[in-house]
GUMIKE-356900 format. One record per residue: z, x, y of N, C-alpha, C in turn. Coordinates in steps of 0.2 Angstrom, whole numbers, plus 5000, padded with zeros to 4 digits. Layout:
<sites>
ZXYZXYZXY/...
</sites>
This chain:
<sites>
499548785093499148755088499548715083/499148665080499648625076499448605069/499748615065499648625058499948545054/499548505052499648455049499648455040/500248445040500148435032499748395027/499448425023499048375018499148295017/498948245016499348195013499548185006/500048175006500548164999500948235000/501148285003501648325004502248305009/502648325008503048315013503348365019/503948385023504048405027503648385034/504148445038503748435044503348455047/502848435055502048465057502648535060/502448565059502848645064501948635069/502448665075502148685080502048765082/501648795082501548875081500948915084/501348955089501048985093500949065092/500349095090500349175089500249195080/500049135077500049125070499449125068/499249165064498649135059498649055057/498049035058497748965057497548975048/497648925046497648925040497048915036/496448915043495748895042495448975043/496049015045495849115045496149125039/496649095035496949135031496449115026/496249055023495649025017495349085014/495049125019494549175018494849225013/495549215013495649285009496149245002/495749195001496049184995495449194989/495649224985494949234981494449184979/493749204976493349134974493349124970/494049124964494249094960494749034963/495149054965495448994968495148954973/494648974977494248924981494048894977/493348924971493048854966493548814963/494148834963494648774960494848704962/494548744971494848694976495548704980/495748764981496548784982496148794990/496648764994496448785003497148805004/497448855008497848875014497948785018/498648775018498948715020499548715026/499648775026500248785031500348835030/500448875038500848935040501548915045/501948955040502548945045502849025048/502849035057503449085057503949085057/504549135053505249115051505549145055/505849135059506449175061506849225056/507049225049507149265045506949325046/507149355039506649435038505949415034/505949335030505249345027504749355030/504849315037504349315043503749285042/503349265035502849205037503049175028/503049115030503049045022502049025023/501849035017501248995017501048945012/500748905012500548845007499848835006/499848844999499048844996499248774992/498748734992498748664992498148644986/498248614980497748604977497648514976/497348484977497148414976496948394971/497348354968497048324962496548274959/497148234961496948154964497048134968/496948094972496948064980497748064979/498048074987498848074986499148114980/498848134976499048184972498948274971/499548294969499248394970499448434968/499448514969499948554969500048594971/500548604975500648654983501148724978/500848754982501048844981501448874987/502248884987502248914995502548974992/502449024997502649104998502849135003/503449175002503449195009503349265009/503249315015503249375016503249405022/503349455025503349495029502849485035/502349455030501549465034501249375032/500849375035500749305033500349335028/499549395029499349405024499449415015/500249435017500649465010500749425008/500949365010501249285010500549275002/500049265008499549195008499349265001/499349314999499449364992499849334987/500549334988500849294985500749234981/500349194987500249124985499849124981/499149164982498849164977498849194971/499449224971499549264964499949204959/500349164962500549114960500249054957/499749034961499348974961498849014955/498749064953498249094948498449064940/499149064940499549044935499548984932/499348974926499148904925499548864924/499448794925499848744923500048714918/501048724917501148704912501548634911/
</sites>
């Protein structure tokens, strides 16, 4: 599977086999941050101990945004993170 980043982000497409799609992880972001407009934008598996990074991605204006990454143990626990982050308003 291959996971393409938003445009206006940076980094690279990772290539990723045996991972959540970022189009399964959306579903468990609450409907607070869905009505926002926050989507799942990338899973990464680490070789490390975090074992997944995910990116919750909010658009503002075209080519414009603001990305959320977290990592954890689980992609699950991750993409929790993220959106415990992304909750936090912008200052």
């Amino acid at each position: 599977m291959s996971i393409t980043p938003t445009p206006g982000t940076s980094g690279p497409t990772p290539i990723i086999t045996g991972v959540p799609s970022p189009e399964s992880l959306d579903r468990y972001i609450d409907r607070f941050l869905a009505a926002a407009g926050w989507r799942v934008t990338g899973v990464v598996k680490r070789d490390d101990t975090a074992g997944y990074e995910v990116t919750l991605t909010k658009e503002l204006e075209p080519d414009k945004g603001r990305t959320v990454t977290r990592s954890a143990a689980s992609a699950g626990e991750a993409t929790f993170k993220a959106c415990s982050s992304a909750r936090l308003p912008i200052s």
